[in-house]
DRENPA-3360 file (N, C-alpha, C; in nm, 2 decimals, always signed):
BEGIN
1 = XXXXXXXX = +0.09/-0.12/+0.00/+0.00/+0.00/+0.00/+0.09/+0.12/+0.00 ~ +0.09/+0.22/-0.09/+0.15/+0.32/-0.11/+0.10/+0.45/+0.00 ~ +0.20/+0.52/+0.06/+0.19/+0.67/+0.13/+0.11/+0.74/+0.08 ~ -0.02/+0.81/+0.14/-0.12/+0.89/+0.07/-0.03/+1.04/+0.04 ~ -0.07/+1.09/-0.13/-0.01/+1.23/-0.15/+0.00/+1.31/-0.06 ~ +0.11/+1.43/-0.07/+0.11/+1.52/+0.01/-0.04/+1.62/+0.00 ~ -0.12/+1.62/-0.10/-0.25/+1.67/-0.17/-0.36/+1.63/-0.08 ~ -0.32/+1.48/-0.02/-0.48/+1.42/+0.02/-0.46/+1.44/+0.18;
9 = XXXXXXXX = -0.30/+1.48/+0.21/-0.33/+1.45/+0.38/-0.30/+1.62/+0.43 ~ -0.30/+1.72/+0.34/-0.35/+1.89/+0.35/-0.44/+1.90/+0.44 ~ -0.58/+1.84/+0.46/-0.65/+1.89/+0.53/-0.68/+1.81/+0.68 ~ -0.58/+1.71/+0.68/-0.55/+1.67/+0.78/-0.46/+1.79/+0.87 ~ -0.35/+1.81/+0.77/-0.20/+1.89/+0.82/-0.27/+2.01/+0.87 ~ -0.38/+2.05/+0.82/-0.41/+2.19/+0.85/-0.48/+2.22/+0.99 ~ -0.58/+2.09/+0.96/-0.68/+2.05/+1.10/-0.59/+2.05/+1.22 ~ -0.48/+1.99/+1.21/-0.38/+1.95/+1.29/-0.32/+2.09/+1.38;
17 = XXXXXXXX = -0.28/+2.19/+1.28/-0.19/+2.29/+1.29/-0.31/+2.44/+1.33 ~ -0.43/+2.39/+1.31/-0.52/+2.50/+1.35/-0.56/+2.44/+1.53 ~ -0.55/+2.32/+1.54/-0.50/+2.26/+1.68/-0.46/+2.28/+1.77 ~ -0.33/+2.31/+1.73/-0.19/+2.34/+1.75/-0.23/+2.50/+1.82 ~ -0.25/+2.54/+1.73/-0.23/+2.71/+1.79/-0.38/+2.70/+1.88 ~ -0.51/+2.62/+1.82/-0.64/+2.67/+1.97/-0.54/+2.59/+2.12 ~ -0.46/+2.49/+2.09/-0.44/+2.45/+2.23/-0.34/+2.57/+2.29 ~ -0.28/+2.65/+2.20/-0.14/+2.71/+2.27/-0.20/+2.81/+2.34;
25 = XXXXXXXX = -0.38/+2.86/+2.25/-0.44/+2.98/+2.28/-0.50/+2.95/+2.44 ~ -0.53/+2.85/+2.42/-0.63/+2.82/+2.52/-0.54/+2.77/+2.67 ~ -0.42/+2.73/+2.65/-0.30/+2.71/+2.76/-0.26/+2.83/+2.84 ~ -0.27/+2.93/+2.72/-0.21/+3.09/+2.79/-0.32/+3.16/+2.88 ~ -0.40/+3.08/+2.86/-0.53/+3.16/+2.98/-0.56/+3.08/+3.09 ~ -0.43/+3.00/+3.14/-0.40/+2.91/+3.29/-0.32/+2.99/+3.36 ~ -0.32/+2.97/+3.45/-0.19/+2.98/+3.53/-0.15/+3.14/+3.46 ~ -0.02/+3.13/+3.57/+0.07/+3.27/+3.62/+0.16/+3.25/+3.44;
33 = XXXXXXXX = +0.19/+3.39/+3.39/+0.22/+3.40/+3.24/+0.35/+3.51/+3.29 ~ +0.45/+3.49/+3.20/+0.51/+3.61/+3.22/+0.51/+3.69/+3.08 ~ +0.54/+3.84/+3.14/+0.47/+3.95/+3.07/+0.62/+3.92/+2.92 ~ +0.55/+3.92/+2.87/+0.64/+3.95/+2.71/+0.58/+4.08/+2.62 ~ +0.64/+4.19/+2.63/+0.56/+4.28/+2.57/+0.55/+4.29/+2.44 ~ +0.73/+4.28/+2.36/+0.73/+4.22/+2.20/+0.59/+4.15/+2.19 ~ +0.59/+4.05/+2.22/+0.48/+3.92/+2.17/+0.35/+3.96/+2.15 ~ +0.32/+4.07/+2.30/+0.16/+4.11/+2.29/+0.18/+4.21/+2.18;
41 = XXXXXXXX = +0.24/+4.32/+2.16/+0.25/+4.40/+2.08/+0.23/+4.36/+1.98 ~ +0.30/+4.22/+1.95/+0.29/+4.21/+1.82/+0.16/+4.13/+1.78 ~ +0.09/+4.07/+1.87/-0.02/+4.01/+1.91/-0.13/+4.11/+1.83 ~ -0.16/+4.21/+1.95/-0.22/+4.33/+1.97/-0.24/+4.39/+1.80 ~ -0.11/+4.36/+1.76/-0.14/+4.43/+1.58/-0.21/+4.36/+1.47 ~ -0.15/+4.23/+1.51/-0.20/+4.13/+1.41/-0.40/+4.10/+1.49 ~ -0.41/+4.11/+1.59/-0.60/+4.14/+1.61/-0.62/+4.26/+1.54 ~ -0.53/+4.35/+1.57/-0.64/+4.49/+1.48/-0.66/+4.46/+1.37;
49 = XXXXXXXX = -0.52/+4.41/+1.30/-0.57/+4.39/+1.16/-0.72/+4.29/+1.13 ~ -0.70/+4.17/+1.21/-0.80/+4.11/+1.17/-0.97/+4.18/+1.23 ~ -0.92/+4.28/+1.28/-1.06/+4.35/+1.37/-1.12/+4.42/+1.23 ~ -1.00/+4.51/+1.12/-1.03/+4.59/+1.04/-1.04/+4.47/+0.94 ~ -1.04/+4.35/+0.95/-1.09/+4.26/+0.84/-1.28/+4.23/+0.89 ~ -1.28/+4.24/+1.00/-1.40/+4.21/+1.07/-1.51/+4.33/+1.04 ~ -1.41/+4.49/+1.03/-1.56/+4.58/+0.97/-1.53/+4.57/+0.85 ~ -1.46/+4.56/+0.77/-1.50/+4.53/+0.62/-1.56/+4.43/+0.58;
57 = XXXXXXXX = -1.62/+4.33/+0.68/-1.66/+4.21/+0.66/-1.82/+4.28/+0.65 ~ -1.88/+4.32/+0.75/-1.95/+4.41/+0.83/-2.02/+4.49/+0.70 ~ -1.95/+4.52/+0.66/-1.98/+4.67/+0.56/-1.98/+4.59/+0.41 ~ -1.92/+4.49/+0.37/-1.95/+4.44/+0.27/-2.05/+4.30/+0.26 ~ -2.07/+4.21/+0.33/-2.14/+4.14/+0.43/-2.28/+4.18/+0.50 ~ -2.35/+4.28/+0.50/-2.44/+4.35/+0.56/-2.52/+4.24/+0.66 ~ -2.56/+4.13/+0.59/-2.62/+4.01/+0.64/-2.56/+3.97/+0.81 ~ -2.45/+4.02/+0.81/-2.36/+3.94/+0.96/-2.33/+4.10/+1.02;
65 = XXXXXXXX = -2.36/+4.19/+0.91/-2.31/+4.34/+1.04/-2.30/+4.33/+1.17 ~ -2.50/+4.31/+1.20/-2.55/+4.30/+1.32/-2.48/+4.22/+1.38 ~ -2.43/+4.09/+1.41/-2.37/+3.99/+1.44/-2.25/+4.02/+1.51 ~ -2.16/+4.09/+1.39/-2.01/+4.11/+1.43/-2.02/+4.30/+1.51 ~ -2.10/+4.38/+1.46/-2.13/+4.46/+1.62/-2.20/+4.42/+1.76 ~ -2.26/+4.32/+1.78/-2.28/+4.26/+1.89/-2.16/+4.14/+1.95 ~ -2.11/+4.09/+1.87/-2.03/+4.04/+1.95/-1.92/+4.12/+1.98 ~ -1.88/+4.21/+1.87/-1.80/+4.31/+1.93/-1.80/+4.39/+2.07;
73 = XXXXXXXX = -1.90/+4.40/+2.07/-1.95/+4.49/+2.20/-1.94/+4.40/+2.31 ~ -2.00/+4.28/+2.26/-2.02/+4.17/+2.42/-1.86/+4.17/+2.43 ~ -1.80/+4.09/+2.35/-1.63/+4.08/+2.39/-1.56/+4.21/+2.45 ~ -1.59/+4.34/+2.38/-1.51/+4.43/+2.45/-1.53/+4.43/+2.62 ~ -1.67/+4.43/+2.63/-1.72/+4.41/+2.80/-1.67/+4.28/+2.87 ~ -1.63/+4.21/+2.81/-1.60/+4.09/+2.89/-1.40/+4.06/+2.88 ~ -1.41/+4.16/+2.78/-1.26/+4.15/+2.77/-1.24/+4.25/+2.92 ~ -1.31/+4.36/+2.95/-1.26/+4.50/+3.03/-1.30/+4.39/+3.19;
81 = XXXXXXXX = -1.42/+4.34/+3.19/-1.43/+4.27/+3.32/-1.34/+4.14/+3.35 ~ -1.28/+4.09/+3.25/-1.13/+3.95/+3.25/-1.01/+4.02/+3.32 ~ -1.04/+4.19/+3.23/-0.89/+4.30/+3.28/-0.91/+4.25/+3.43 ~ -1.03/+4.32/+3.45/-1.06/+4.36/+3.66/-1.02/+4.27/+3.72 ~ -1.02/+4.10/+3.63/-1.01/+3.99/+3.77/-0.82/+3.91/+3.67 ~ -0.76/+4.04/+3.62/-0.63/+3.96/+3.60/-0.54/+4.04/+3.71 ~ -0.48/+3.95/+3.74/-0.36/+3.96/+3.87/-0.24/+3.99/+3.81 ~ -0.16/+4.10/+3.79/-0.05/+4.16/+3.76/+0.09/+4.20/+3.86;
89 = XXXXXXXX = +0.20/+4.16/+3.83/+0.28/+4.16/+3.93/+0.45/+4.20/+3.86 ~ +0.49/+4.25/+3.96/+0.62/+4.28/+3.90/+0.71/+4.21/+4.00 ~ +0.81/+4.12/+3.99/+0.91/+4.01/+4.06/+1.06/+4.03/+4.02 ~ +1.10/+4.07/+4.12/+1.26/+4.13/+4.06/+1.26/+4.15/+3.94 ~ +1.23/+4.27/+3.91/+1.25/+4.36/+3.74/+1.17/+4.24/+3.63 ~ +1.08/+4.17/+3.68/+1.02/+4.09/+3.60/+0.87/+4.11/+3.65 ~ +0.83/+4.12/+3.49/+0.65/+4.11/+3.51/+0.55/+3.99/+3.46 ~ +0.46/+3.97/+3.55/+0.43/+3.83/+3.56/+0.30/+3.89/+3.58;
97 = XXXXXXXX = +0.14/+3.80/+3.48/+0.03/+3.78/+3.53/-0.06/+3.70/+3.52 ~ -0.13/+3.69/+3.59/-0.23/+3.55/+3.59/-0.40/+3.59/+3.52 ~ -0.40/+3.52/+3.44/-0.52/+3.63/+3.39/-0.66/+3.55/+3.43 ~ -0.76/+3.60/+3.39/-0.89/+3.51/+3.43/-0.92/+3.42/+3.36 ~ -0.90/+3.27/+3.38/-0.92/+3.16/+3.29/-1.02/+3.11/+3.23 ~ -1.15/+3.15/+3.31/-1.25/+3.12/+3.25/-1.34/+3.20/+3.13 ~ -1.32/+3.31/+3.11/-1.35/+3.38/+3.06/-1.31/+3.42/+2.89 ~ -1.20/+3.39/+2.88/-1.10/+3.37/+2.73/-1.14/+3.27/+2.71;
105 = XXXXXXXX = -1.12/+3.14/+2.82/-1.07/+3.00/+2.75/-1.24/+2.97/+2.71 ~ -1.34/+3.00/+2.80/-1.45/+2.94/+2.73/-1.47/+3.02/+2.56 ~ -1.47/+3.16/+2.52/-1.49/+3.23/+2.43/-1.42/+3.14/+2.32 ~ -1.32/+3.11/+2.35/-1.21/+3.03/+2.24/-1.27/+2.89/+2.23 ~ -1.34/+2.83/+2.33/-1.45/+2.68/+2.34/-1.52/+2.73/+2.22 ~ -1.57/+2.81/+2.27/-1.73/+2.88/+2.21/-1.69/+2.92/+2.05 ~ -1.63/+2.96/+1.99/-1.54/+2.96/+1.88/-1.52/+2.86/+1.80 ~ -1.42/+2.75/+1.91/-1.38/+2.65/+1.81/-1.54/+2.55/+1.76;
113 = XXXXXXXX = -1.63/+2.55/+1.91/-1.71/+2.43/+1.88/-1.84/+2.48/+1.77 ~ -1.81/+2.61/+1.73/-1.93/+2.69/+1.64/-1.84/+2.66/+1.51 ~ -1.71/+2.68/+1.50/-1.67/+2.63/+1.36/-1.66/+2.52/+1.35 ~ -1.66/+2.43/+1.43/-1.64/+2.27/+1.40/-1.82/+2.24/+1.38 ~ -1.91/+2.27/+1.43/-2.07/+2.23/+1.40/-2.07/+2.30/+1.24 ~ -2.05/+2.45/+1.20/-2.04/+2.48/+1.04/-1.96/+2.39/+1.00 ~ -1.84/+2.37/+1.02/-1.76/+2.25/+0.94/-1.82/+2.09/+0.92 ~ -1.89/+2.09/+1.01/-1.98/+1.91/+1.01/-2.11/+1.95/+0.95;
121 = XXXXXXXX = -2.14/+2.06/+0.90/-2.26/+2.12/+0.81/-2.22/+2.14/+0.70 ~ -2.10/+2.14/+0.62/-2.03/+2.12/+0.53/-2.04/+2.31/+0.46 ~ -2.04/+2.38/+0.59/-1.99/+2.46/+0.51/-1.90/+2.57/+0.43 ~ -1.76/+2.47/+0.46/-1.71/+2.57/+0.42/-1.62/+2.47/+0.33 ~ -1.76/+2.38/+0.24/-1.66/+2.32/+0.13/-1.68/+2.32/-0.01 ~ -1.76/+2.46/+0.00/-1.80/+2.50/-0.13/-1.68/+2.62/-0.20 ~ -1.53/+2.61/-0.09/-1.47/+2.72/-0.19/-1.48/+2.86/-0.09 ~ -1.38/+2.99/-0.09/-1.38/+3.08/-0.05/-1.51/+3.16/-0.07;
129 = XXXXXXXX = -1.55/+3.20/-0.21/-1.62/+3.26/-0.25/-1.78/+3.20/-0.22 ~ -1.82/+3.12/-0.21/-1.93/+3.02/-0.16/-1.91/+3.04/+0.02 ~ -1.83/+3.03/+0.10/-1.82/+3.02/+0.22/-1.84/+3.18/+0.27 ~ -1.83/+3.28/+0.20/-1.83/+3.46/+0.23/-1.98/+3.44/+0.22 ~ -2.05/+3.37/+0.11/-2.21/+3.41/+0.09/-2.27/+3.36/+0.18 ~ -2.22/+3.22/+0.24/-2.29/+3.10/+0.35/-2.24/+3.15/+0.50 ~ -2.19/+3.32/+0.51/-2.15/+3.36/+0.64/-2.25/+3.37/+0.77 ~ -2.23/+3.33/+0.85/-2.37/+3.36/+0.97/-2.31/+3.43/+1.06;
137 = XXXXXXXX = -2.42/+3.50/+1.08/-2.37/+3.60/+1.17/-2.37/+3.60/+1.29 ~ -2.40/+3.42/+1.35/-2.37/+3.38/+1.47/-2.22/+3.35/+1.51 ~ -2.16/+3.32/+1.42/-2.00/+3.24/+1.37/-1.94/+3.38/+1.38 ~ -1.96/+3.45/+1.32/-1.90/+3.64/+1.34/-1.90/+3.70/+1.45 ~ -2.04/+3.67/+1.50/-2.02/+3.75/+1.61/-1.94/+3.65/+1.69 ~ -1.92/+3.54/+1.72/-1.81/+3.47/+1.80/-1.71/+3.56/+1.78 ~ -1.68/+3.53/+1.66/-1.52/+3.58/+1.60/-1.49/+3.72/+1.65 ~ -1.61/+3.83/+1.64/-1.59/+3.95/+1.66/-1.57/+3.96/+1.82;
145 = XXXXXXXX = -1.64/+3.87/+1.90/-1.64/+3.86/+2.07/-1.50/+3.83/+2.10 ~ -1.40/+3.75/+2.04/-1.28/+3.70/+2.07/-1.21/+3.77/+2.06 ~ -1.23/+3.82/+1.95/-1.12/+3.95/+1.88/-1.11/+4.09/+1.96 ~ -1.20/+4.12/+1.98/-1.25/+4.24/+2.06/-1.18/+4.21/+2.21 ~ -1.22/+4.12/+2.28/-1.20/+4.04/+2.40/-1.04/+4.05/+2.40 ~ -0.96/+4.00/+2.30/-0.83/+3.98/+2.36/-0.74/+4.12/+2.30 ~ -0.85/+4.21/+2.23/-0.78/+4.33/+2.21/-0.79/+4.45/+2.37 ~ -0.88/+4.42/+2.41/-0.92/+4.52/+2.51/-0.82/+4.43/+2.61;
153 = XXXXXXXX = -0.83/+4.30/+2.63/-0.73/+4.24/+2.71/-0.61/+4.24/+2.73 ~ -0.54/+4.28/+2.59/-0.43/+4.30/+2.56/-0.37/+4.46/+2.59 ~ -0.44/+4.52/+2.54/-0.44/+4.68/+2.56/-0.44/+4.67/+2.70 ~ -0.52/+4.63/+2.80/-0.55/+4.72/+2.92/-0.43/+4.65/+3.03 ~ -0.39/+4.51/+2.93/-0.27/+4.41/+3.03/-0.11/+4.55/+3.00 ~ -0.11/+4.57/+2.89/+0.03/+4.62/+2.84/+0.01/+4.77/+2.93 ~ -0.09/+4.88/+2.94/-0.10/+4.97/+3.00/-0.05/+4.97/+3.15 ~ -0.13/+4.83/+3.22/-0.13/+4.81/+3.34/+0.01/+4.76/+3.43;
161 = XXXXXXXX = +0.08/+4.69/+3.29/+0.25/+4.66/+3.30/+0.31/+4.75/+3.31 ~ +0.27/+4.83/+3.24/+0.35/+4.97/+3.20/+0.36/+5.07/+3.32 ~ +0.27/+5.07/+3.36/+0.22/+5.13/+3.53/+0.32/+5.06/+3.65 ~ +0.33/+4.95/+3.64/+0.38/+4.86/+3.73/+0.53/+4.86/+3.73 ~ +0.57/+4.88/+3.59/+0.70/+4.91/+3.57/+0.77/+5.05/+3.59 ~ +0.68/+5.17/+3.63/+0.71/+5.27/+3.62/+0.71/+5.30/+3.78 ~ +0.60/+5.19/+3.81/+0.62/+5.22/+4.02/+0.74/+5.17/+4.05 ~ +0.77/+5.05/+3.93/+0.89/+4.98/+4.00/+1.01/+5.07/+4.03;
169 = XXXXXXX = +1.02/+5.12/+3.89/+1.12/+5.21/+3.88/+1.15/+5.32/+3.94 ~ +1.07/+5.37/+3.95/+1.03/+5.49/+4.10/+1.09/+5.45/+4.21 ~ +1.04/+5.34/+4.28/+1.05/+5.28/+4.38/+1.19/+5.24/+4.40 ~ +1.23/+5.21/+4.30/+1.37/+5.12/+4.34/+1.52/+5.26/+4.29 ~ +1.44/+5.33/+4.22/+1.53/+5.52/+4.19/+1.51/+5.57/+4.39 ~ +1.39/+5.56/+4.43/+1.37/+5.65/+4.54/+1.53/+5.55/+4.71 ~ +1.50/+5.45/+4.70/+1.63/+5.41/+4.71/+1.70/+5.36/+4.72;
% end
């Protein structure tokens, strides 16, 4: 029996590798993290962009607008209430936080198990251009809730580091 093409086992490799990153996403919302600002920053850029793919989705898409400004809005609020219950700490010139676990990791649940029920509804095997017209605006507004969510989370974690580092430094200048 001959090795299946590298063609036929694609959407295995892919399934695999979209895996890969929900478990890495869904690990970083355990436990104590330490602060990497590069990473978020770079984080932080790569959501806007996809936030500014999210209103052009919105505006071209009309059908899912509603959808992706409601979940926008839910996520920003639940992103700003995850801020209030993350624990931030600065440890010999090092910044460390523990963020709220339940609150990301279920939205990223809530995410993955809305595109795996479309994907067992077969819809998104009609092709890019067939999958944009079969968009629901239940599935968006997820997307828009997560997006939102770890931008406001992100933003209000880097601000609140940034504060922490500036007491530190105060603190440890004073004597």
């Amino acid at each position: 029996m001959a090795a299946p093409a590298l063609p036929a086992l694609m959407p295995y490799l892919a399934t695999a590798g979209i895996g890969w990153i929900y478990y890495r996403r869904i690990r970083r919302s355990f436990g104590r993290q330490t602060w990497q600002p590069k990473r978020t920053m770079f984080r932080t850029g790569m959501l806007a962009l996809v936030a500014v793919a999210l209103v052009a989705a919105a505006v071209f898409l009309p059908r899912v607008g509603w959808g992706i400004a409601a979940g926008a809005l839910g996520g920003a609020v639940l992103g700003g209430f995850a801020l209030r219950h993350t624990h931030a700490e600065m440890v010999e010139g090092r910044g460390y936080y523990t963020p709220n676990p339940w609150i990301g990791g279920a939205l990223s649940v809530l995410l993955l198990g809305r595109l795996a029920w479309r994907w067992s509804q077969g819809a998104f095997a009609g092709g890019a251009a067939q999958t944009a017209q079969q968009a629901s605006p239940l599935t968006m507004a997820f997307a828009a809730a997560l997006i939102a969510y770890f931008l406001v989370n992100n933003i209000g974690l880097m601000l609140r580091m940034r504060e922490l580092g500036s007491r530190a430094a105060d603190g440890s200048a004073a004597q």
